[in-house]
Every structure is written in structure tokens, then in C-alpha cells.
KOLPALO-395849 format. One record per residue: z, x, y of N, C-alpha, C, O in turn; residue in one letter. Coordinates in steps of 0.05 Angstrom, whole numbers, plus 5000, padded with zeros to 4 digits. Atoms other than C-alpha are relative to their C-alpha. Layout:
! residues N
ZXYZXYZXYZXYa...
! end
This chain:
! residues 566
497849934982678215291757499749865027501349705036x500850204971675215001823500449704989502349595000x500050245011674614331787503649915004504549705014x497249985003682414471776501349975030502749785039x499350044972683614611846499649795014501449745030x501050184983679814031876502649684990503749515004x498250235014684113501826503450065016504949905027x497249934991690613831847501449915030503649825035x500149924978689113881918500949655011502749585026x500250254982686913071928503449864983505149714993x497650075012692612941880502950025022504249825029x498949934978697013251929499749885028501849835040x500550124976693712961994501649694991503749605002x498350294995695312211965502950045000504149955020x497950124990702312291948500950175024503350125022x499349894979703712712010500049795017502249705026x500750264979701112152053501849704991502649565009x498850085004704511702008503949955014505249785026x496849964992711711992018500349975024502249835031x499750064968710612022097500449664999502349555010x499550254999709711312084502349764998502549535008x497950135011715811132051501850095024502949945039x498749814973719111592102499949955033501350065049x500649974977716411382164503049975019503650175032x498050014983722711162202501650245009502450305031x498849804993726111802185498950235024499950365042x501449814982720312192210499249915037497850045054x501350114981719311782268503550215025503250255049x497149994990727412052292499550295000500650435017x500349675000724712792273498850185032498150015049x500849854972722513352342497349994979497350004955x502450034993715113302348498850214979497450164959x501349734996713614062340502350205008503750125027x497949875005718414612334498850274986498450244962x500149805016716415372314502550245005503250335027x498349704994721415982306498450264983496450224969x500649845025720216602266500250295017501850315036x500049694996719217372280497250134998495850144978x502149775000713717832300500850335006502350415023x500049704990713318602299498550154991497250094972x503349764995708419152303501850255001503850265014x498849775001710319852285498250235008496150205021x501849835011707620532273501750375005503350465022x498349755010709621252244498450275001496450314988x501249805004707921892258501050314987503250404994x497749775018710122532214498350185004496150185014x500849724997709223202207502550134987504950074989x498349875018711723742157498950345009497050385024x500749715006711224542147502650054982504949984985x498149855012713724932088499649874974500749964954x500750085019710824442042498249755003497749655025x502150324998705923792024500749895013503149875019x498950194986705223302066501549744980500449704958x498750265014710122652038498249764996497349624977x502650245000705522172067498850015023499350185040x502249954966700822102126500750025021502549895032x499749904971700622402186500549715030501849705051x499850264988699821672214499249744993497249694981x500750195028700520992189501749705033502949745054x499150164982702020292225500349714983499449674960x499250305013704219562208499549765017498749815039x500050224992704018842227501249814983500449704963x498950305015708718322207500949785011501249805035x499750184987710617682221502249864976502349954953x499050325018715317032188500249785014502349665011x500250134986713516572233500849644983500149604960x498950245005716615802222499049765015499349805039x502450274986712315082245501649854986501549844962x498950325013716714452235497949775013497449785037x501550254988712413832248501149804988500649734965x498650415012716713112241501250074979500949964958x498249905026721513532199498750094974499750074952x501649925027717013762151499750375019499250425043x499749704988717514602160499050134978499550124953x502849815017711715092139500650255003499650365023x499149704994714615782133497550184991496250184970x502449845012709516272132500850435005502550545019x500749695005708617072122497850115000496050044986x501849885000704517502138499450425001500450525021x499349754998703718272130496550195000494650174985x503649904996697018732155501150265012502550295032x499849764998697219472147497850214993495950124981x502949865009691920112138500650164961499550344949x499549795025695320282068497449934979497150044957x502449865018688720192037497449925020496049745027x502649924974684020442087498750104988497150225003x501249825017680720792025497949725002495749715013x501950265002677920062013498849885019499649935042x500950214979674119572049501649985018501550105039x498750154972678819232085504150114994505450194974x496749915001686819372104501749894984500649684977x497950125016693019152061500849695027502049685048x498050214980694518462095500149754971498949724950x499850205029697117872052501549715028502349735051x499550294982698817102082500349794981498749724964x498550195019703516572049500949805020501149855044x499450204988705615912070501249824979499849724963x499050215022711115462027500849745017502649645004x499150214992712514872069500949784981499949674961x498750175017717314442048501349635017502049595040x498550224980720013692067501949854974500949744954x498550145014726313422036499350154959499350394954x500649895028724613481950496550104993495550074971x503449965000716613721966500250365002502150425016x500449734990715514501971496950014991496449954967x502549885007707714691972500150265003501550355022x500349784992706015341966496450085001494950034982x502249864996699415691993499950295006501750455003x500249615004696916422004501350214976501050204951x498149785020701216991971502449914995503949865014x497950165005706416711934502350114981501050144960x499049915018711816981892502149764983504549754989x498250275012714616341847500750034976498850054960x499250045025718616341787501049734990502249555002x499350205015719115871732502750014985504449844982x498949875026722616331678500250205001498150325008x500949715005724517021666497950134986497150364985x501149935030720416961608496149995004494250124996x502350084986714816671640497450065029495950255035x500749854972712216631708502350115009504350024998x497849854995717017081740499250145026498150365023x500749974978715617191809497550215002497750385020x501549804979709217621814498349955012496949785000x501550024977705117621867497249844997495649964983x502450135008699317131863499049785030500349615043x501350254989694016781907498449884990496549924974x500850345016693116061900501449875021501549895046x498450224984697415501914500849844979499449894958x498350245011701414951879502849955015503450045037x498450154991707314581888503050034981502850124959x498650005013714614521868501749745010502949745031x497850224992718413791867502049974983502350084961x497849945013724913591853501549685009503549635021x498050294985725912771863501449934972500549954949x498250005011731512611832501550094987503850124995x498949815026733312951767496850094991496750194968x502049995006726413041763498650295004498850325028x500549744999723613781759497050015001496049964979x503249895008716213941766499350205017500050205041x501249874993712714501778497050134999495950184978x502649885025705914821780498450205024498350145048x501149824992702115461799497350134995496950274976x502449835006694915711807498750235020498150245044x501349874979692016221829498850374991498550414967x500849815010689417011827502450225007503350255030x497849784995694917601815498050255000498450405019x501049764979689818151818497450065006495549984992x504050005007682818381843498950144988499850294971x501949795024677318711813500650265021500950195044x500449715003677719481825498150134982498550104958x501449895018672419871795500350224996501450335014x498849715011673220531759497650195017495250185017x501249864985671421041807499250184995500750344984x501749965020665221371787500650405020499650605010x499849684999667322101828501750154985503750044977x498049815022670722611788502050065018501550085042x497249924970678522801823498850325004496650404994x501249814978677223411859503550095011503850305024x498149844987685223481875500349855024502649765026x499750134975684423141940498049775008498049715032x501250214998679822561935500949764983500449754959x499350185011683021901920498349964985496050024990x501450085027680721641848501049664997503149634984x500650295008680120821846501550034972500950214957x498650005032684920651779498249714994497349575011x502750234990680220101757502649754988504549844975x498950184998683719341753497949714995496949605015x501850295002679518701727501549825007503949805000x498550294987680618001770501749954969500949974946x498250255013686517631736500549865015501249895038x498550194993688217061741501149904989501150004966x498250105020693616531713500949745014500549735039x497750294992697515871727502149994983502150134963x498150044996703515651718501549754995502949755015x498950245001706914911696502949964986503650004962x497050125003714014671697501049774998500849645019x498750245000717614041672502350044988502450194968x497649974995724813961676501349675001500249475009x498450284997730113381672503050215013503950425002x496449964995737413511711500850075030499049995044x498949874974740813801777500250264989499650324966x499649755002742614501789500850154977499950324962x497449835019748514661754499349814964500649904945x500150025024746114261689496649835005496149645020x502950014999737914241674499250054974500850134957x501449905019733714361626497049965007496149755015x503849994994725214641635499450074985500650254973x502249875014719814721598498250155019497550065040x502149884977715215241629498050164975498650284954x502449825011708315521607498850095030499050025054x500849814982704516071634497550064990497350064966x502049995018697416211624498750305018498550265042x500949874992694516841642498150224992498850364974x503149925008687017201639499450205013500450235036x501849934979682717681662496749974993495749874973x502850034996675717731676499350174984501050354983x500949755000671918201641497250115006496150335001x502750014984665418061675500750145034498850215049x499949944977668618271739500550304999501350385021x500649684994668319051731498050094975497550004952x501749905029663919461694501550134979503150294988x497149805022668319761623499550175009497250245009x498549704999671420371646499050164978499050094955x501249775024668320991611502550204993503350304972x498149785006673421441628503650034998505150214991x498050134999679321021640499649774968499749534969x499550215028679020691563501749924990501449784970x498450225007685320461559500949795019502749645012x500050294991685119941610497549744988495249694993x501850275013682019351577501349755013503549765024x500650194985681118641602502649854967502749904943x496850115022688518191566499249745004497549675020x499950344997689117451555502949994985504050134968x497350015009695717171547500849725006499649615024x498950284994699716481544502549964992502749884969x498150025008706716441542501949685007501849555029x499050204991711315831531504050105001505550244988x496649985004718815821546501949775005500849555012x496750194999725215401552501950095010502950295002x497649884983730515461603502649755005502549555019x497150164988737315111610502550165010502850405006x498349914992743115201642502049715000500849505004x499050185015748714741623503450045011504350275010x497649974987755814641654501949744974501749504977x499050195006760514311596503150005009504450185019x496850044996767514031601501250165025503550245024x499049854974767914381675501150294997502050435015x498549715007770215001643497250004993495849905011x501049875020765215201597495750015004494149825002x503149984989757315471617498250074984498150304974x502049805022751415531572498050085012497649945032x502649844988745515911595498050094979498850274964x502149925020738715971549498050005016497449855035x503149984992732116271558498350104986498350354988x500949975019727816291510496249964992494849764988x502850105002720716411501497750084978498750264965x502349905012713716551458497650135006495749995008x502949964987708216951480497550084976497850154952x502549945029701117051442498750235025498450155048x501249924985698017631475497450184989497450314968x502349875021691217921461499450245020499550185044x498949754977691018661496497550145001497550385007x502649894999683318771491498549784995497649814972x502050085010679018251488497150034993495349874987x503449905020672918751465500550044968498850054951x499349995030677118831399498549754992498149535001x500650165017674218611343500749744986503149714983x498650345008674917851313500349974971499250034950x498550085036678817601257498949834984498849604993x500550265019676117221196501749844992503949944996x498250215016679716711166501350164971503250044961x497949775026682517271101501550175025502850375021x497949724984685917641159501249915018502850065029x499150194985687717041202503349954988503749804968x497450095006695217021196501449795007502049765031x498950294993698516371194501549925029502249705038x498250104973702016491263498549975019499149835039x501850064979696016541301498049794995496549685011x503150155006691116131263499949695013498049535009x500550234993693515511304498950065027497649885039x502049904973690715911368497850015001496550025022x502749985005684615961335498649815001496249805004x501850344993683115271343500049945019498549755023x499950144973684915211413499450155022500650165044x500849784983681015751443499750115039498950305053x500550044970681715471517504250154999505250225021x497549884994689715761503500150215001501350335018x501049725007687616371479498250114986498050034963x502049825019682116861457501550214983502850404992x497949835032685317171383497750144996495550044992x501449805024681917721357502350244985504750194982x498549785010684518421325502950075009505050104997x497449894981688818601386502149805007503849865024x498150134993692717961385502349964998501649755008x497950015003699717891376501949705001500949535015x499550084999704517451366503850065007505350194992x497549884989711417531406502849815010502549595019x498450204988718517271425502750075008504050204991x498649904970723417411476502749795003502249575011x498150254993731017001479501950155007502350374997x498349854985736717131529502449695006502149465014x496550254997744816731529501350034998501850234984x497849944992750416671547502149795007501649635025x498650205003756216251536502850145011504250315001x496949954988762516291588501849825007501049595013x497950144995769216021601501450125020502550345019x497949914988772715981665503749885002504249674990x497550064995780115891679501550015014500349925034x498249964972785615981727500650255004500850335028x500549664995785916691723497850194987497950424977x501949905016780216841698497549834983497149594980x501650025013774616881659499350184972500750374964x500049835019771117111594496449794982495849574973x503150065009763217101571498950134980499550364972x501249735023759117341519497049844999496649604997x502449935001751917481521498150034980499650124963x502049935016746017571474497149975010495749795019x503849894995739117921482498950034973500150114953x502649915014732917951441497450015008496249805006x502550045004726318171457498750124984499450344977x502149785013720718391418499550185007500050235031x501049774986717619011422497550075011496950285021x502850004983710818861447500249705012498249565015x500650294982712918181484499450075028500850245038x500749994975709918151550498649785017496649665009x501850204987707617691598499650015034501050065054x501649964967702417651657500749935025499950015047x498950114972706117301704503650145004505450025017x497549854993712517831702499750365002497750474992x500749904991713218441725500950334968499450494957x498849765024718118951667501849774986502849574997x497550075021722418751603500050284985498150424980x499549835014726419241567499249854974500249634973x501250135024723119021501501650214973503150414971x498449815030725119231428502350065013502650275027x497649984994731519141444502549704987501349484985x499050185015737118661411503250055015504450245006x497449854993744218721452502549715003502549495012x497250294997751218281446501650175018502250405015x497549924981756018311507502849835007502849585010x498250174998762518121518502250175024503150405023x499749964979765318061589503249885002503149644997x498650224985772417791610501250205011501550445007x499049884979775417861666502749735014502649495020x497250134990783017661689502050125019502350375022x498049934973788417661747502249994997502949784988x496850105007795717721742501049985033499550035051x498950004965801117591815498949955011499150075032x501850184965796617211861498850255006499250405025x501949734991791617751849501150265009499750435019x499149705004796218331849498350164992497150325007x501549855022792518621794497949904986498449784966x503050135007785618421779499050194969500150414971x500049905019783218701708496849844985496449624974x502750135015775518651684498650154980499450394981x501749695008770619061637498549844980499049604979x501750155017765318861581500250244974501750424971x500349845029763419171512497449774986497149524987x503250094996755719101488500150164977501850334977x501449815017752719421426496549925002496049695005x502150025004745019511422499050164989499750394990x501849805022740219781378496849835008496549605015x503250064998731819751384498550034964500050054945x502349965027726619831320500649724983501149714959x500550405009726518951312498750044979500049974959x502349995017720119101268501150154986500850034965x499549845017723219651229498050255002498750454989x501549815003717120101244500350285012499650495002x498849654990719620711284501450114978502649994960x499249705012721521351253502349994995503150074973x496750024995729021221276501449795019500649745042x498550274982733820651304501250055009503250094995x498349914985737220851362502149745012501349555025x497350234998744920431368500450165026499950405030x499149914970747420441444502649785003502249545008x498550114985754220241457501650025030502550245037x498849964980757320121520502149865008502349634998x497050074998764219981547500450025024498750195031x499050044974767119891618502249814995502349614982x497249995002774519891633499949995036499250195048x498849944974776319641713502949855011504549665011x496050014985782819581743500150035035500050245048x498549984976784719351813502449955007503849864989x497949984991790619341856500449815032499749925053x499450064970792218961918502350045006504049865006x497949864987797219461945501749825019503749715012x498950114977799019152010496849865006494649874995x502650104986794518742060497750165009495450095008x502249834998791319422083499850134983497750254984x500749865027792019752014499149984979501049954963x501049975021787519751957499750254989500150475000x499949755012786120161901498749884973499049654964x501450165024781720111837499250264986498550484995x500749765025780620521773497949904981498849704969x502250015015774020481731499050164982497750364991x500849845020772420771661497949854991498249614986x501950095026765920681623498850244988498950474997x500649885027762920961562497249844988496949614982x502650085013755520951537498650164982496850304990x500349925021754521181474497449994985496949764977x502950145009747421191445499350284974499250524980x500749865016745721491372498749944985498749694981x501650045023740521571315500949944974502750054962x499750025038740021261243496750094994494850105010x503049935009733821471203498749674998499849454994x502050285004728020951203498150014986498850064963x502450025013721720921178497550254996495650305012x501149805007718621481144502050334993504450324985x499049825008720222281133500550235027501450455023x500349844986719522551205503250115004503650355002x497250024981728022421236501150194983500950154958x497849755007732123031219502250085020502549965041x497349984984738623321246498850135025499850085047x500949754966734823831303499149665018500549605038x500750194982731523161332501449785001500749645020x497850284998736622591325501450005028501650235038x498950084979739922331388502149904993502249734975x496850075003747722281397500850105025500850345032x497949874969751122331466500849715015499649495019x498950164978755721981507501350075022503050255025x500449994970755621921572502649875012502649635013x496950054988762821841602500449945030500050155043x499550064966764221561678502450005002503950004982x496650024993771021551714499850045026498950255037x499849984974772021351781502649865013503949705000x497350064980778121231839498649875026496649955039x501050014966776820941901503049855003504549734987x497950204982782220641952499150065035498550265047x499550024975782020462017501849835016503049645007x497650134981786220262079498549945017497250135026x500250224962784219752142502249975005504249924993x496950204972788819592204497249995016495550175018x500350154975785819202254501449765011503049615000x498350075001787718882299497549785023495249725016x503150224992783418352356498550275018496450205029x501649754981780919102397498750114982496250074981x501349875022779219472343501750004973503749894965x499050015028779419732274499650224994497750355002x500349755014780920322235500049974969501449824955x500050045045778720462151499550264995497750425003x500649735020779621012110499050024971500949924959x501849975028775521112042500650244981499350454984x500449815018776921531991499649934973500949764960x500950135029772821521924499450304992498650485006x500249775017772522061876499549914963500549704955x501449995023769122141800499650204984500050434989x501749815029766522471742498849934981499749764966x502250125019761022401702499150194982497950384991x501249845013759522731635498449884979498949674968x501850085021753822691588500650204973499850444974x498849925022756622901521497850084984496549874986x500950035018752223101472500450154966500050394963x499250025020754123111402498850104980499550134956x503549825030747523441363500750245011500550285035x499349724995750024201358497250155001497150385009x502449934997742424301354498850065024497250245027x501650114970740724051432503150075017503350195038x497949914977747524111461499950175026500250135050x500849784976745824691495499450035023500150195040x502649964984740224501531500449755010498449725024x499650214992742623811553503249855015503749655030x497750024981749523811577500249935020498250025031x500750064980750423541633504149875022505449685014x497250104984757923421687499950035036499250195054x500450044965758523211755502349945015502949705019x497950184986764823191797499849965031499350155047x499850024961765022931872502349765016503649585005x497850094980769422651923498749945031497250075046x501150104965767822311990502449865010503449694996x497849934980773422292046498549775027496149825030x501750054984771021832104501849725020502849525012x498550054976774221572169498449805027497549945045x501250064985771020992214501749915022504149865017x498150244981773620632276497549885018495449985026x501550164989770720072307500749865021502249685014x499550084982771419842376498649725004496449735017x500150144999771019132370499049865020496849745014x501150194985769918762432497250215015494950125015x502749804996764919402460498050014979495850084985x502549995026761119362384499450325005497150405007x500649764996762120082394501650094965503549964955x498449945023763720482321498950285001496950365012x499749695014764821222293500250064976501849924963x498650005027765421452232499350354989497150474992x500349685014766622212196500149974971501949854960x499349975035765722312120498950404991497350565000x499749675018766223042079499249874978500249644974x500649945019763123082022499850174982498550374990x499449735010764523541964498649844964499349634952x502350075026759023491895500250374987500250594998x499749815008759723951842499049934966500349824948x501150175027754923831778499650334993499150525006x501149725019753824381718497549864990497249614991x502350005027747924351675499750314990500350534999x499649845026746724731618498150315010498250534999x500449674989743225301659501650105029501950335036x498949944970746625271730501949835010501749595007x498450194982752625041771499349995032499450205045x500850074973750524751839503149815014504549655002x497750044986756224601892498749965025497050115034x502050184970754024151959503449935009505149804997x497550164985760024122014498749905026497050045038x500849964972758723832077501149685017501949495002x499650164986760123322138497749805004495349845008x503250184977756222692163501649915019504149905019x498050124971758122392229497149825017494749875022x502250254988754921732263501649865020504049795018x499850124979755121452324499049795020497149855034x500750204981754520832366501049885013503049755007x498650124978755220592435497849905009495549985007x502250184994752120032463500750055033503050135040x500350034973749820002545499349815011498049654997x501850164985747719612595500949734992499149574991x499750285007751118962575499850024974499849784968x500150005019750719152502496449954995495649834975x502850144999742319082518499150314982498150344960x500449655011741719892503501350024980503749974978x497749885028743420122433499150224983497850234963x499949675023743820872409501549924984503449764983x497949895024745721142349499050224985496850224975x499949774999746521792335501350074963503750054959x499549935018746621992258500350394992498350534996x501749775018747322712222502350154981504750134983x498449875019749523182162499450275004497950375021x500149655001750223912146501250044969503549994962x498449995025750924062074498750354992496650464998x500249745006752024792042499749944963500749784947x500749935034749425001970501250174995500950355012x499649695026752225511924498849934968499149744953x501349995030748625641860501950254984502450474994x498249835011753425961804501550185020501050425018x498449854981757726231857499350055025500850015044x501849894976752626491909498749725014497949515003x502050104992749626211963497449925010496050055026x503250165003743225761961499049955017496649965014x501150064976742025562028501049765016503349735008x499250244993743424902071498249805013496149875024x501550234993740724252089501349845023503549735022x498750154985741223952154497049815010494649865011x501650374993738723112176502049975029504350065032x500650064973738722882247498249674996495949594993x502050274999737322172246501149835034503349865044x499550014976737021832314497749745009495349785013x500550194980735521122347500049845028502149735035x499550174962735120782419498649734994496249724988x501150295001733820042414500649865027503049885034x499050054986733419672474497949575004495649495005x501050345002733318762477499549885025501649815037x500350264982730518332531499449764998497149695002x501150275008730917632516500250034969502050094953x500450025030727317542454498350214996497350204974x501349675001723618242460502550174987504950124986x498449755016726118862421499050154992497950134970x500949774999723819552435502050214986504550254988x498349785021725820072388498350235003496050225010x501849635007723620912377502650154987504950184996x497849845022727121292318498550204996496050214998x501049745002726321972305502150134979504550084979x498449915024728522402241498750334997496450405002x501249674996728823292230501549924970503149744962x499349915031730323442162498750374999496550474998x501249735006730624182157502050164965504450174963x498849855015732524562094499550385000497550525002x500249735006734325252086500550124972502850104964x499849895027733325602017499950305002498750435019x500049764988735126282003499450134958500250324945x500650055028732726221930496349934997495049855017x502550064996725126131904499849674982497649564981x499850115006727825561868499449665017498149475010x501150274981727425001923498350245030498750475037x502049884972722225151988502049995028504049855030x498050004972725525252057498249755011497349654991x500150194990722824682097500449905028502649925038x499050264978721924202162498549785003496149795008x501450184992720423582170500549805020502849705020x499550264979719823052227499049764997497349784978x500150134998718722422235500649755024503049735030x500450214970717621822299498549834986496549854972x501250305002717121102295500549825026502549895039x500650064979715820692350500249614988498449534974x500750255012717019892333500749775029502449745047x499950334976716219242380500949734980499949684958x499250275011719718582360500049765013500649825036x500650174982718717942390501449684979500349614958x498550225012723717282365499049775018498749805042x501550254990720816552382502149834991501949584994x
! end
């Protein structure tokens, strides 16, 4: 790996020095030295009664995005240093730097770079590499460590003594090659990613974290034909081995899909726990003069995963179909999709759960200040029997889940100010269709929000009132929430001073009776000199319960933040 690093690095120094070379004239026309960026320093202090604390009594930050152009070449960097793990050694701080000039981007420190969804996929890793882009020319490449060792913390919990989750170093890289421009490309990307298992001791009591190896390849295009018509593919393979203390495969148990990994052991370590996996996502659309109209297709496996991303809905297989069209110079706008999906790829679950879904929207452009828009969807998700004798009618899954919403609003302004009114209203039911579970799962929600701003334009002064009225059953209780919010801001002093004055008041009833009420108080003073910016926010949250069902409650909250612009 160092060996890796050192090749990369001088690799990097020549053509860097190179390209200045070719470049010099331009750079000679570039400012010297040039930084901008942002600093600020915070810190929070809270306090509760009536229940747990949320989070600490006191906590503080440091961040920065500070910006360094030298001869047109610009080094954006990040930086972030906090006490959120004051349990450990040392504090949460992390420090990135992508400087880029013209088709060059390096990246150093903490980096979040994607290749592929499939692939690298932005998570968090220190290292460094590079991403160019001369001509039609695509390259990319990434090394570095996404996490540290953690060791399994040898005290027993106790309730109130943090417990260490244990985490072995990984690491991984990253390489991209590509031919095209934006709007029509095509990359290959691999992803290679390890951990240590020399870097903690095995977990005794934590035994299902084990030390993974993994290598995924993928394929990405994006494809613009005949000016109408867009293809989109992404498509990848992963091999992942999810214990490397599992036991190793002979050659009678070596299955033909891995046994070419078996020869190339610097790609991956195969034993018992290895797998073989694969993951493809597209979508082919057509636009037009009023419109459009796309359709979609998903597949992933159900154990595909890879080290350099963060979640995939996996075991999953779904077709969608999107269009969307305008009639009258956008009078009437008219969009919605229709998707079916089903999971159990392998066939091995118990039961195959089908999920369709449907969305129906409808706008209006009333007048210049009048809109108005209607929205139906429908998500339907039920059981077939699968594999084996367990799935019966008491446990099967069938319900759909019904939405329906209104909204319209009205603007007038005018060059002083502006006035908007909002009204959106809904209903949401979860259907369920098993006379077995019905009962106990029902579920309807109707609400309405009412809401009135005005904005005094050249003062940057605004108001705004909204009512709110929520009214959901479930299958043991109906709960009913009415109440006001109201916010306010007026700027002083030259617009240098800036309050703002937030808060609500909301009333409960449970099955008829009342439950108690909840009132928030949120509240800022910000005040700018220059490139300074002093801020102090303060927040009451009190609830009143008259039930043993929720706790009565107060909580506060003060933050105190400094900003400083360069």
C-alpha cells in the first residue's frame, strides 16, 4: 500500500509540473494568491426536567471551508473539530482538500468521491487520489482508509457507561476509466475493499462483527440519442466474503463462479462466506414538446453489497413507468408513474412479497397568482407463498396504503412587498386487507394547514401565521392536534441586527378528551459586522400531559455561534 502511494504520488508530481508547463502563459495572467472561505465556532448548552437527558448538557464545534487559489489553481479545503468523541483519545475532527485546476481535481484528507452507485459511492475515506477529465478522457482513482480500528470494549454496559462497538481498520481504493462528455459517457469502475483483521483483537462478545473483503466491478453510461431519447445504465458485480475466519473451500465445493477468484487471491480472499453478487439499475426516456415519458428497471440481489457505499434496498426487482405532459402553455400540467415490485430473486424466503405503486398528479395554472394541484397515489404490497410450509392466511401481508392531497396557493406582489396564502390538505390510509391483522394495524390520518405570510420587501422584514388541524385514528386511539404557529422578522440597525421570533401552541384530544398541550418558543438575534457574524439562539419546548401515556416535560436549549467570512 505505501509502495502504492509513493508510485501515485511521484506520478502525480511529474505530470502536475508538466501541465504548469504547458500552461505557463495562462498561469502567468492568473492573481498570485487569493483565499476566501468560512470559519465558525459554536457551542450548545441544554437542559431538561421531566425526562432523559436528549443529549449533553454541553457540546461545541469548529468548522471551517476555507478556499487558497494560487495562479488559478484553487485548493478547497474542510475542516471539522468537535468533542463528540471525548470517550476516545482524541476529538471528532476530520480535514479534506480537493484542489482543482482546469481538467485536474486531487483529492487529499477526508474525501467523499463517487465513481458508481454500485461501486465507490461516496463514503467517507482517508487517502487521496485524483480525478481527470482531458478531453473525452475520464480517469479516476482512489485510496485510502474508510474506517479505524475500534476495539471491543472489554467492560460489561452497566446502563450508563459507553460500550466501544468494535470496528476493524478498512481500507479500499477505487479506479475509473471512462471515454465521453457529460451528457454522453461511458466508465468502467472497480472498487476494492478490505479489512484488517490483525488490527483488533476477535470480538468475544460482539461475534457477529467479523473482518469482510470485497471487490466490486461496475459499468456506468449515460447516453443522449437522437436529442430526444436518454439511456442510463448501471450495472455492477460484487464478490464479497463476510468473514474471513470462515472456513476454506476445496476444489469439490469450489463453484464455477468463484473459482476464477481463487486464482487471483490479491482480488479476493474466497472461502465458505463468499458470495457471489449483482446489482443493475435503467432507464430509457423520451422528451418532447409537451412532455415527457420514462421507464425504469431495478435489480439487486439480496446479499449484494459493497464497501465503498453506504445502503441498497437489495432483493428487490422493480419496473417503472413515468410520463409526464402539458396541455395550454402549461395550463394543465399532468404527471404520475406506475412500478410493480416484488423481492425473493433466490426463491429462498418463506413468501414473495409484490408491491405496487401508482401516483396520479394534476396541476393547474389558475391565473398568474393562482395555482392549484391534486395528487393521488396508491401502494399496494401483498404475499404469495414461497418456500416451504411456514406462510398461512393469519401471517400474510396485504394492505394498501392510499394518499390524497390538495394544495393551492395565491401570490400578489408587487416591488414593496408580497403577500401568499397556502392551503394544503390530505388523507392518508393504510388499508389492510388480512381480516386476521386488520384490527391491529389500521391506520388514517387527515390534516389541513391554513397559512398566511407577508413580506416586506425592501425592509427584508416578513410574517407569517399558519393553523394547523391533524387528526389520525389507529386501531386503539383517535388523537386530534389543533394549533397556531406564528414567526417573525425584523431586521435593525441598517439591516446589521436580525431577530426572529418563532412559536406554536398545539392542543391534544385523545378519543374525545383532553390530552394535554405542547408549546415551542424558538428564538434568534444575529448581529453582522463586516465579515463577522455573531449569533445566540435559544429554544423552550414545554409539554403538558394530562395522561400517563406521554411525560409532561421542559426543555431548553442556547447556542451561542461566531462566524467569520474571508
Amino acid at each position: 500500500m505505501k509502495k502504492g502511494y509513493g508510485i501515485l504520488c511521484v506520478w502525480l508530481s511529474v505530470w502536475f509540473m508538466q501541465s504548469h508547463a504547458q500552461d505557463i502563459q495562462t498561469i502567468r495572467k492568473q492573481q498570485p494568491f487569493r483565499i476566501k472561505g468560512t470559519l465558525s465556532a459554536g457551542m450548545w448548552l441544554y437542559n431538561t426536567s421531566g425526562i432523559a437527558n436528549r443529549r449533553q448538557p454541553f457540546s461545541w464545534y469548529l468548522t471551517g471551508s476555507p478556499s487558497v487559489t494560487i495562479y488559478g489553481v484553487t485548493f478547497p479545503f474542510t475542516l471539522t473539530v468537535s468533542e463528540q468523541e471525548r470517550r476516545f483519545t482524541q476529538p471528532f475532527n476530520r480535514y479534506g482538500v480537493s484542489p482543482y485546476y482546469k481538467w485536474l481535481t486531487i483529492h487529499a484528507g477526508y474525501r467523499n468521491v463517487k465513481f458508481s452507485d454500485f461501486t465507490l459511492a461516496g463514503v467517507s475515506m482517508l487517502g487521496g487520489g485524483f480525478e481527470m477529465n482531458p478531453g473525452k478522457l475520464r480517469l479516476g482513482v482512489m485510496v485510502g482508509r474508510i474506517n479505524r480500528a475500534v476495539a471491543e470494549d472489554s467492560v460489561l454496559a452497566d446502563g450508563k457507561v459507553y460500550n466501544a462497538y468494535p470496528v476493524y481498520k478498512r481500507m479500499g481504493y477505487g479506479l475509473k476509466i471512462g471515454y465521453g462528455k457529460p451528457n454522453n459517457y461511458i466508465d468502467l469502475s472497480f472498487f476494492k475493499g478490505y479489512d484488517d483483521y490483525r488490527s483488533i483483537a476477535r470480538p468475544i462478545r460482539n461475534t457477529r462483527v467479523t473482518p469482510a473483503d470485497n471487490a466490486v466491478l461496475g459499468l456506468k453510461t449515460h447516453v443522449t440519442l437522437l436529442k430526444h431519447l436518454t439511456l442510463d445504465a448501471d450495472v455492477a458485480m460484487s464478490a464479497f466474503t463476510r468473514n474471513l475466519y470462515a472456513s476454506s473451500l476445496d476444489s469439490t465445493t469450489l463453484n464455477t463462479q468463484l473459482s476464477f477468484l481463487k486464482g487471483v487471491p490479491a482480488i479476493l480472499e474466497v472461502n465458505s462466506s463468499t458470495g457471489l453478487y449483482q446489482a443493475m439499475r435503467g432507464s430509457l426516456s423520451y422528451g418532447f414538446a409537451n412532455g415527457s415519458i420514462a421507464a425504469r428497471y431495478e435489480r439487486i440481489d439480496q446479499d449484494f453489497q459493497s464497501l465503498g457505499s453506504f445502503f441498497f434496498n437489495t432483493d428487490n426487482e422493480q419496473w417503472t413507468l413515468t410520463p409526464s405532459f402539458s396541455f395550454f402553455e402549461n395550463f394543465i400540467s399532468i404527471s404520475g408513474s406506475y412500478g410493480v415490485a416484488h423481492d425473493n430473486l433466490n426463491g429462498k424466503k418463506y413468501a414473495t412479497t409484490f408491491r405496487s405503486i401508482g401516483a396520479l398528479n394534476l396541476g393547474l395554472q389558475l391565473t398568474d397568482e393562482l395555482n392549484a394541484s391534486l395528487s393521488v397515489s396508491n401502494f399496494g404490497t401483498n404475499q404469495n407463498r414461497g418456500l416451504g410450509d411456514l406462510f398461512n392466511d393469519t401471517t400474510a401481508i396485504s394492505i394498501v396504503n392510499s394518499s390524497y392531497a390538495l394544495n393551492a396557493s395565491y401570490n400578489k406582489a408587487d416591488q414593496y412587498q408580497s403577500h401568499s396564502v397556502n392551503l394544503s390538505a390530505g388523507y392518508q390510509n393504510a388499508n389492510d386487507q388480512n381480516r386476521f391483522t386488520r384490527d391491529l394495524t389500521n391506520v388514517s390520518s387527515l390534516y389541513a394547514n391554513l397559512s398566511y405570510t407577508l413580506l416586506a420587501i425592501e425592509q427584508e422584514s416578513n410574517a407569517s401565521l399558519t393553523l394547523t388541524y391533524n387528526n389520525t385514528q389507529t386501531p386503539t386511539q383517535r388523537i386530534v392536534t389543533l394549533g397556531p404557529s406564528l414567526s417573525v422578522g425584523i431586521p435593525f440597525l441598517d439591516k446589521a441586527l436580525r431577530p426572529v421570533l418563532s412559536g406554536s401552541y398545539y392542543l391534544r384530544r385523545a378519543d374525545g378528551a383532553s390530552d394535554g398541550s405542547t408549546l415551542s418558543v424558538n428564538g434568534t438575534v444575529s448581529y453582522r459586522i463586516e465579515k463577522q457574524t455573531f449569533s445566540v439562539g435559544g429554544s423552550l419546548l414545554h409539554n403538558s400531559s394530562y395522561t400517563s401515556l406521554t411525560p409532561s416535560f421542559t426543555e431548553t436549549r442556547l447556542n451561542v455561534t461566531y462566524g467569520y467570512s474571508f
